[in-house]
PQR file of N, CA, C, O and H, with PARSE charges and radii, in Angstrom:
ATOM      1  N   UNK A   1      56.767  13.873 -26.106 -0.4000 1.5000
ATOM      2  CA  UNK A   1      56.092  13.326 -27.268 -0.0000 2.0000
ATOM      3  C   UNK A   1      56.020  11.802 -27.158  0.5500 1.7000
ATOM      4  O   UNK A   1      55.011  11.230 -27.571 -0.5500 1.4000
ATOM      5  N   UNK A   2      56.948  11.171 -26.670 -0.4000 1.5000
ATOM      6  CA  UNK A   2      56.831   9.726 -26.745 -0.0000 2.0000
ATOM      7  C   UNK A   2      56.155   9.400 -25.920  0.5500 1.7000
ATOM      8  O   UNK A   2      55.357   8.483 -26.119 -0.5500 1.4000
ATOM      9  H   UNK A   2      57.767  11.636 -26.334  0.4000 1.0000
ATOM     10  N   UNK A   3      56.247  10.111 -24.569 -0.4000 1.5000
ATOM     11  CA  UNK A   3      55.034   9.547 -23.665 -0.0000 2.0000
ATOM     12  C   UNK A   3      53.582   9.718 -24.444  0.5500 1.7000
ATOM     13  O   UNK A   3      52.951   8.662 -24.447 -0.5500 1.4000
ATOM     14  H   UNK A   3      56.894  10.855 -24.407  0.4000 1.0000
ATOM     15  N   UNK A   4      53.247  10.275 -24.779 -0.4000 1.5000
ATOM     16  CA  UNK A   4      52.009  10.690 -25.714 -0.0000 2.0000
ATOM     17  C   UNK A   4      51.550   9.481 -26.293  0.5500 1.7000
ATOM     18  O   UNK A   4      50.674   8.704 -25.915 -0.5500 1.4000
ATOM     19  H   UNK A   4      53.760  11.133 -24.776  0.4000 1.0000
ATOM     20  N   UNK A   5      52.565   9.457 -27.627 -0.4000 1.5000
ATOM     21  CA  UNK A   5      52.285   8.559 -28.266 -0.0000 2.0000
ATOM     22  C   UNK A   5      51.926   6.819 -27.690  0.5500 1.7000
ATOM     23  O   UNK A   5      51.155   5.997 -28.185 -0.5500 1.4000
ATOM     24  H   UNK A   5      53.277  10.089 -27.934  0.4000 1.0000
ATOM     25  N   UNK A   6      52.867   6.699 -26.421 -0.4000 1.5000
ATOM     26  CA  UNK A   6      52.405   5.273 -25.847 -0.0000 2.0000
ATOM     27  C   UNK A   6      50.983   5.725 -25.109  0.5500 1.7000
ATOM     28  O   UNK A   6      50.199   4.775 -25.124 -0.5500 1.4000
ATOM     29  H   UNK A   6      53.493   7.367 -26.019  0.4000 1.0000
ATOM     30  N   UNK A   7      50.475   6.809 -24.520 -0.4000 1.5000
ATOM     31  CA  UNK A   7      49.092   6.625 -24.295 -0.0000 2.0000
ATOM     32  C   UNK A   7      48.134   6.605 -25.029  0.5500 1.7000
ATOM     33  O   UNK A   7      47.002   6.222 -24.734 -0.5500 1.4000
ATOM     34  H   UNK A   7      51.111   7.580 -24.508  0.4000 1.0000
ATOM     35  N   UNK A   8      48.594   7.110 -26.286 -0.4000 1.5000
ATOM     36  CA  UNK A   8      47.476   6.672 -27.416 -0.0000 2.0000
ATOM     37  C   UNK A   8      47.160   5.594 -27.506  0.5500 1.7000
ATOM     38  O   UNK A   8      46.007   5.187 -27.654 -0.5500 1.4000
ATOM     39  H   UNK A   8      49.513   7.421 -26.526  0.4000 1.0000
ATOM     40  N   UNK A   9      48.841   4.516 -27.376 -0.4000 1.5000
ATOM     41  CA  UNK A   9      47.965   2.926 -27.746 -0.0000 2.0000
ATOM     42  C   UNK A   9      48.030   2.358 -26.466  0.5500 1.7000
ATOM     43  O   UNK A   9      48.772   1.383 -26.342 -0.5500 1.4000
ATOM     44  H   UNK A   9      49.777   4.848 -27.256  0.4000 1.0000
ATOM     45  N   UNK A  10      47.251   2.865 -25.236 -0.4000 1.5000
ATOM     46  CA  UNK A  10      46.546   2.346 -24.092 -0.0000 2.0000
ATOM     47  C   UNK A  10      45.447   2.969 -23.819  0.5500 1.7000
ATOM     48  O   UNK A  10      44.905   2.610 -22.774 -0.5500 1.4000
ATOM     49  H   UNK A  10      46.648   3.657 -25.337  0.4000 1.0000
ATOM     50  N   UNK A  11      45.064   3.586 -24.269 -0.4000 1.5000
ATOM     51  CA  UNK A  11      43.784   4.498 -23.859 -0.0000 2.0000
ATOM     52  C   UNK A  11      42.934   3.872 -24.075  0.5500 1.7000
ATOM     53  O   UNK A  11      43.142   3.063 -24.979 -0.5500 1.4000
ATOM     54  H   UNK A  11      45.504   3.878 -25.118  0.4000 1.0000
ATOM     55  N   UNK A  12      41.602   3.841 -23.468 -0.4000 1.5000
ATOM     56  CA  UNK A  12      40.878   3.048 -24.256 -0.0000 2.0000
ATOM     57  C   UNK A  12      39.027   3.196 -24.051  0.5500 1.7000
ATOM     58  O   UNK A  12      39.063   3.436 -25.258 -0.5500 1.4000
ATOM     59  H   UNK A  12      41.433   4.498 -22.733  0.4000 1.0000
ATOM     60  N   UNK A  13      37.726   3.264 -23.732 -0.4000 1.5000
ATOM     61  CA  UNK A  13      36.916   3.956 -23.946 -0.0000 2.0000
ATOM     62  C   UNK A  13      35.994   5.292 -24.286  0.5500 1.7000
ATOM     63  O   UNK A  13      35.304   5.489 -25.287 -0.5500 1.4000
ATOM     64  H   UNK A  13      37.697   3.070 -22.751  0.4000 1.0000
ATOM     65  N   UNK A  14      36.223   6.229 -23.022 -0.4000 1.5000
ATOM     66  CA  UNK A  14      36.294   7.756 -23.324 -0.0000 2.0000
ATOM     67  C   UNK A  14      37.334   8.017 -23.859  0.5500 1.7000
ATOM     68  O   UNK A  14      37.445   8.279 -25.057 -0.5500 1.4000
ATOM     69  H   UNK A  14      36.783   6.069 -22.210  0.4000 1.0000
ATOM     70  N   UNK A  15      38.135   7.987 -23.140 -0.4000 1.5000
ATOM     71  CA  UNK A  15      39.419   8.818 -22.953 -0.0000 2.0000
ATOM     72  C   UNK A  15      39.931   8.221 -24.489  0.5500 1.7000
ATOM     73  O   UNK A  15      40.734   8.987 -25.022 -0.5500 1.4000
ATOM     74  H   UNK A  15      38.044   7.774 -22.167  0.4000 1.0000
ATOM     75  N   UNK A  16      39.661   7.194 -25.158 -0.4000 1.5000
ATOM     76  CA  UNK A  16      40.492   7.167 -26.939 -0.0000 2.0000
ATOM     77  C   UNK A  16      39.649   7.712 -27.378  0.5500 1.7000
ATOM     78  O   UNK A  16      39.959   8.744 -27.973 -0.5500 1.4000
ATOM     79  H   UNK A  16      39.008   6.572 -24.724  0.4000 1.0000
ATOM     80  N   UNK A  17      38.180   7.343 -27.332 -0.4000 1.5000
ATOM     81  CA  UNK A  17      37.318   8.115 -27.646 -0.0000 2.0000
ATOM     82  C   UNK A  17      37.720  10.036 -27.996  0.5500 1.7000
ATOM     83  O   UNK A  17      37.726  10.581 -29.100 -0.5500 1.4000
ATOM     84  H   UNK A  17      37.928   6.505 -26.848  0.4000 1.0000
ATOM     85  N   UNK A  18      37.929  10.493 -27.020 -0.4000 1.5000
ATOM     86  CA  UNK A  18      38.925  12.165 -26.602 -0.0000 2.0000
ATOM     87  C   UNK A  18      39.640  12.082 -27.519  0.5500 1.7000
ATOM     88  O   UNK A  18      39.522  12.976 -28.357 -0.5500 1.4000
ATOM     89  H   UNK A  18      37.924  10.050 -26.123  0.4000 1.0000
ATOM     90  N   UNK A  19      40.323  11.371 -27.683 -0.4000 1.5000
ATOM     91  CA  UNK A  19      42.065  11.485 -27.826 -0.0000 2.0000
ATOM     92  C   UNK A  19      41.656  11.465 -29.457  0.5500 1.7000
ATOM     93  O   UNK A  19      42.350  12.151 -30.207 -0.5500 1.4000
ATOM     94  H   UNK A  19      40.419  10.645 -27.003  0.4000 1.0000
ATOM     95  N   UNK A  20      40.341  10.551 -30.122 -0.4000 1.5000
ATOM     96  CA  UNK A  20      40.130  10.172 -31.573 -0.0000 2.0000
ATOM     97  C   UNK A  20      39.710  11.288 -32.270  0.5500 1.7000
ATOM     98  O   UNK A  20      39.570  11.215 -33.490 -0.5500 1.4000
ATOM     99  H   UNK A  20      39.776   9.993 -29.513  0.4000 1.0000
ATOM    100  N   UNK A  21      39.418  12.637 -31.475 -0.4000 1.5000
ATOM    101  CA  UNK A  21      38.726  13.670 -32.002 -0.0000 2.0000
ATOM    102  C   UNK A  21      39.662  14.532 -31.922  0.5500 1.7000
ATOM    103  O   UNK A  21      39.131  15.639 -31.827 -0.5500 1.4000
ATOM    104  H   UNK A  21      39.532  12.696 -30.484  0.4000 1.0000
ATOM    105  N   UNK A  22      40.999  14.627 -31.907 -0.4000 1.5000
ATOM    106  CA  UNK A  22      41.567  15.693 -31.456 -0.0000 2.0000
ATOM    107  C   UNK A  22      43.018  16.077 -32.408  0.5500 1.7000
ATOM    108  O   UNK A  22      43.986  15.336 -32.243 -0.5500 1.4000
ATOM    109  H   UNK A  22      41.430  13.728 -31.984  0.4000 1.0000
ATOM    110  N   UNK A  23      43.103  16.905 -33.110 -0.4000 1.5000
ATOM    111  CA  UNK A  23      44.029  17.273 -34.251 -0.0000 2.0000
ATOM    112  C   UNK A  23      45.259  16.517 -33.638  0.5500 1.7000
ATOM    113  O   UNK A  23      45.707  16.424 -32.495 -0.5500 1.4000
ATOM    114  H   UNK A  23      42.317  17.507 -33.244  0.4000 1.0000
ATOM    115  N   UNK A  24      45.665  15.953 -35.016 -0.4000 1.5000
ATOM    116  CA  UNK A  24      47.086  15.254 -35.288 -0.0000 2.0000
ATOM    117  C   UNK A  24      47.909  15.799 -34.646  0.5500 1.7000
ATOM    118  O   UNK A  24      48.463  14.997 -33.894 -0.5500 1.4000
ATOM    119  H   UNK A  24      45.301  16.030 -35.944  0.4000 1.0000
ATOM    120  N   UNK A  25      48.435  17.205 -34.528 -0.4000 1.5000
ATOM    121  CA  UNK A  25      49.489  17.560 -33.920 -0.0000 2.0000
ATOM    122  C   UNK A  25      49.148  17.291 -32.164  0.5500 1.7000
ATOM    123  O   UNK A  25      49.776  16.604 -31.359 -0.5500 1.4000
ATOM    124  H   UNK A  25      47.985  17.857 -35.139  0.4000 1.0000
ATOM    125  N   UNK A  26      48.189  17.937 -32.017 -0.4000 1.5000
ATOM    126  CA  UNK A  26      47.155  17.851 -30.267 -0.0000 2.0000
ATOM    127  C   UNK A  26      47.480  16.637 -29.637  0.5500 1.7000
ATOM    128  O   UNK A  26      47.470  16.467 -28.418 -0.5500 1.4000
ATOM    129  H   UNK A  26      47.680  18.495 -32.672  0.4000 1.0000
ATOM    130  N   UNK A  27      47.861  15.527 -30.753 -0.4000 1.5000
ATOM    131  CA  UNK A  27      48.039  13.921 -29.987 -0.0000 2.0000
ATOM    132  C   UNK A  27      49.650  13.592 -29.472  0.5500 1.7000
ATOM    133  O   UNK A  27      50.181  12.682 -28.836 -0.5500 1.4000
ATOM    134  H   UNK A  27      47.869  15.665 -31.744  0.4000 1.0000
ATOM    135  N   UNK A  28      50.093  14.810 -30.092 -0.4000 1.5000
ATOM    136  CA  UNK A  28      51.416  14.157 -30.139 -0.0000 2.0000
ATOM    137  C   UNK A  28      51.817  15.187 -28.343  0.5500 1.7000
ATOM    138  O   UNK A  28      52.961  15.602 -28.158 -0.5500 1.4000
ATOM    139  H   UNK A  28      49.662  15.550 -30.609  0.4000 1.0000
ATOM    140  N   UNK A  29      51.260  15.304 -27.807 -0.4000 1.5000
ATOM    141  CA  UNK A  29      51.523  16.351 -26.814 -0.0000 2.0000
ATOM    142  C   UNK A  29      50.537  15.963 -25.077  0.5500 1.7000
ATOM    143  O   UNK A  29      49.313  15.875 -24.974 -0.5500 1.4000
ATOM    144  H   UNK A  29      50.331  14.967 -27.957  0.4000 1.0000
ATOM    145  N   UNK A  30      51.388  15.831 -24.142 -0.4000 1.5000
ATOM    146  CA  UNK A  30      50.318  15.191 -23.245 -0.0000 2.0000
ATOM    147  C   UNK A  30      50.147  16.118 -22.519  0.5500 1.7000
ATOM    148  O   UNK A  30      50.205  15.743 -21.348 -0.5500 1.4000
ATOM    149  H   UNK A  30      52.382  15.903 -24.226  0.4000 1.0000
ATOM    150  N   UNK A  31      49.939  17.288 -22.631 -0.4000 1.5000
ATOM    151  CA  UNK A  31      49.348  18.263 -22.250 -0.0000 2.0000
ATOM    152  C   UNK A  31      48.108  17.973 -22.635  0.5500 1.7000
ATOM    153  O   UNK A  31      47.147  17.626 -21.948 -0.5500 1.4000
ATOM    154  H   UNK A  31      49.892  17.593 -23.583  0.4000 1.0000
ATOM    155  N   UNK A  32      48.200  18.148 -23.835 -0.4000 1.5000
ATOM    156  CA  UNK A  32      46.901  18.230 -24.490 -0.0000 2.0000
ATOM    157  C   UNK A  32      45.920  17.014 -24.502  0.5500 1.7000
ATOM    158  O   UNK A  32      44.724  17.303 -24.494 -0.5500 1.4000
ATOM    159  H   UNK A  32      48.981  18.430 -24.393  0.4000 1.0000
ATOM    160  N   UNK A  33      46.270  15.669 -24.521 -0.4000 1.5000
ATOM    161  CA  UNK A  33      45.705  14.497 -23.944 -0.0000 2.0000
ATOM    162  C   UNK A  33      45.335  14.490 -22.887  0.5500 1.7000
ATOM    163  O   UNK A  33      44.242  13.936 -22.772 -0.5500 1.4000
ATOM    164  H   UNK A  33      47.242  15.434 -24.528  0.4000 1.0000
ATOM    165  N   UNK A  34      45.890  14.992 -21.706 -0.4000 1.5000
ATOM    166  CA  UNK A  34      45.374  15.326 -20.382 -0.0000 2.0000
ATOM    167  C   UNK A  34      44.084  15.871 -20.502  0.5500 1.7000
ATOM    168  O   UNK A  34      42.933  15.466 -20.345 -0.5500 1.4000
ATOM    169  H   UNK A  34      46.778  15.442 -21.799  0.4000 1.0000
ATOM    170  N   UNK A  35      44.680  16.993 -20.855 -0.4000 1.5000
ATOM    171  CA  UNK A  35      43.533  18.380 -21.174 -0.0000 2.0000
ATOM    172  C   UNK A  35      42.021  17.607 -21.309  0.5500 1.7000
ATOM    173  O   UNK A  35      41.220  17.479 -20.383 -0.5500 1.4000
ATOM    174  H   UNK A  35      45.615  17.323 -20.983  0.4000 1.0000
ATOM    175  N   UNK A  36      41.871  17.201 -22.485 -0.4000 1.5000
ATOM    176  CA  UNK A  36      40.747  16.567 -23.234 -0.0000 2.0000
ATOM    177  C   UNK A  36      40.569  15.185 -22.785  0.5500 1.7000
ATOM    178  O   UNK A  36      39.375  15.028 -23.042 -0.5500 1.4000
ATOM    179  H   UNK A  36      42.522  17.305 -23.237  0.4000 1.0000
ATOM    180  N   UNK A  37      40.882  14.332 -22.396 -0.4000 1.5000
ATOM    181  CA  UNK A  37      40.414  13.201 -21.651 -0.0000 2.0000
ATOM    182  C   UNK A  37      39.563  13.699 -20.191  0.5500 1.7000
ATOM    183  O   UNK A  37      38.490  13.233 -19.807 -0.5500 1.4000
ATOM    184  H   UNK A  37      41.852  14.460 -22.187  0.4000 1.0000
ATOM    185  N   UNK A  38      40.464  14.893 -19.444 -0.4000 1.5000
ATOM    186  CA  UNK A  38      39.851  14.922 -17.952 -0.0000 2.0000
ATOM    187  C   UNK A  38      38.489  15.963 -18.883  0.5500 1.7000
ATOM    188  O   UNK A  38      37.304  15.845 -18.569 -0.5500 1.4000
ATOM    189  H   UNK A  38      41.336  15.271 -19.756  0.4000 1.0000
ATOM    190  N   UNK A  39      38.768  16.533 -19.551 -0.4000 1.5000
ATOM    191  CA  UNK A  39      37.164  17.295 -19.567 -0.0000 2.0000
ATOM    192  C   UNK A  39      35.940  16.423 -20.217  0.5500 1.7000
ATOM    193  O   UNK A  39      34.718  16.568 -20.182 -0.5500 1.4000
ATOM    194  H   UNK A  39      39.730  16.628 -19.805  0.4000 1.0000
ATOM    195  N   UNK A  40      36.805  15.448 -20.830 -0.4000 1.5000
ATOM    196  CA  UNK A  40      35.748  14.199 -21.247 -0.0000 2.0000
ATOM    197  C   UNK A  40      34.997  13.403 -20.336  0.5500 1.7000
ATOM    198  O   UNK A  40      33.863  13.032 -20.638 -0.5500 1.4000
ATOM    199  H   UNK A  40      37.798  15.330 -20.859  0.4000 1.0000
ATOM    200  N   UNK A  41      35.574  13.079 -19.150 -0.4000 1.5000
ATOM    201  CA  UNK A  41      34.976  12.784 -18.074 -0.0000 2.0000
ATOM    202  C   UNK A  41      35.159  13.113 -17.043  0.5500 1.7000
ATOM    203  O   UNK A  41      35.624  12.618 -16.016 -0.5500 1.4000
ATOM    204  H   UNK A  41      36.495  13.380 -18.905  0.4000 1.0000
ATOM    205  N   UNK A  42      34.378  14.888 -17.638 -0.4000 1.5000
ATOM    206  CA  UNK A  42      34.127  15.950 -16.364 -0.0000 2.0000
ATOM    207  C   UNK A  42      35.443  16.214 -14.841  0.5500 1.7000
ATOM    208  O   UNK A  42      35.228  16.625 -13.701 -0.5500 1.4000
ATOM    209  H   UNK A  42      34.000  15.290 -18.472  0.4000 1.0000
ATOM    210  N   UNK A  43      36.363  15.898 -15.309 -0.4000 1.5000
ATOM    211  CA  UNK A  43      37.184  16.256 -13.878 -0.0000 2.0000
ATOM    212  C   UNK A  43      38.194  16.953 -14.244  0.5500 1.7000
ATOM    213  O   UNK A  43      38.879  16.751 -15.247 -0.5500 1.4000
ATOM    214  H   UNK A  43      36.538  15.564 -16.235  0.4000 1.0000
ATOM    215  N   UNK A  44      38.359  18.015 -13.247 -0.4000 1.5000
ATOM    216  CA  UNK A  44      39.709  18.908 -13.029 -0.0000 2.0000
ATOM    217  C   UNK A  44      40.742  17.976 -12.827  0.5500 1.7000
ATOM    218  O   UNK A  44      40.633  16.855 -12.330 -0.5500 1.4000
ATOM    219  H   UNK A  44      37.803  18.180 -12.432  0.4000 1.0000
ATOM    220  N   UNK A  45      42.089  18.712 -13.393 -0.4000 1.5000
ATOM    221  CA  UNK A  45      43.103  17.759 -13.024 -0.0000 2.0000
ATOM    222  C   UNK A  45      43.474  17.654 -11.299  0.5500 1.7000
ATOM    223  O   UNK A  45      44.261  16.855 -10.792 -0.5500 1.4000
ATOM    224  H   UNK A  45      42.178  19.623 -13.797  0.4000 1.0000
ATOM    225  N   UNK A  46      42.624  18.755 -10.552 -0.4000 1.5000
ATOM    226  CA  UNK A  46      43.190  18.290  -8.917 -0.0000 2.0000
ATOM    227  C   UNK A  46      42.179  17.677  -8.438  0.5500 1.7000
ATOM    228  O   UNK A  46      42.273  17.181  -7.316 -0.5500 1.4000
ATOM    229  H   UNK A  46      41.985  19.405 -10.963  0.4000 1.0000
ATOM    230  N   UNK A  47      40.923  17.569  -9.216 -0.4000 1.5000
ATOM    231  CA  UNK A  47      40.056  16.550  -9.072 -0.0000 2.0000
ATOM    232  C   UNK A  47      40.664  14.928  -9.152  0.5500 1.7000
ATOM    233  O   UNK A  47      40.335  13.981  -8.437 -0.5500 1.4000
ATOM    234  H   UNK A  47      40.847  17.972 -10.128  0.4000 1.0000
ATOM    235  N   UNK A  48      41.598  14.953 -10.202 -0.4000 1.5000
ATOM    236  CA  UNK A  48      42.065  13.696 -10.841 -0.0000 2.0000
ATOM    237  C   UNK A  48      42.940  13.182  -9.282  0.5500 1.7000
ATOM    238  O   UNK A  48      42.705  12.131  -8.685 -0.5500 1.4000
ATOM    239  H   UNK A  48      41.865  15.722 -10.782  0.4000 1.0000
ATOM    240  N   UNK A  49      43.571  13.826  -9.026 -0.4000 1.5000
ATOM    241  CA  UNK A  49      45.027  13.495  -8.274 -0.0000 2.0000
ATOM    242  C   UNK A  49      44.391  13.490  -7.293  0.5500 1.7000
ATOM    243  O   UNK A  49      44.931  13.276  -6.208 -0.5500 1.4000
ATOM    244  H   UNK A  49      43.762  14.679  -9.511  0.4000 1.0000
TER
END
């Protein structure tokens, strides 16, 4: 959870953009930030890495 919360306040075009649409609980979890940032700009996570 805390990692989470510090990528909320670094994120910053798409990816806050993602992160601004996505239920309160959904933010607190970087699963789920992952999740929705990489499909925001189209990439698999083994795309990412």
């Amino acid at each position: 959870m805390k990692i989470a919360l510090i990528l909320l306040l670094i994120l910053s075009g798409e990816a806050q953009l993602a992160t601004q649409q996505m239920l309160t609980q959904s933010q607190l979890e970087y699963s789920s930030i992952k999740r929705v940032v990489l499909q925001r700009i189209s990439q698999t996570p083994k795309e990412h890495c």
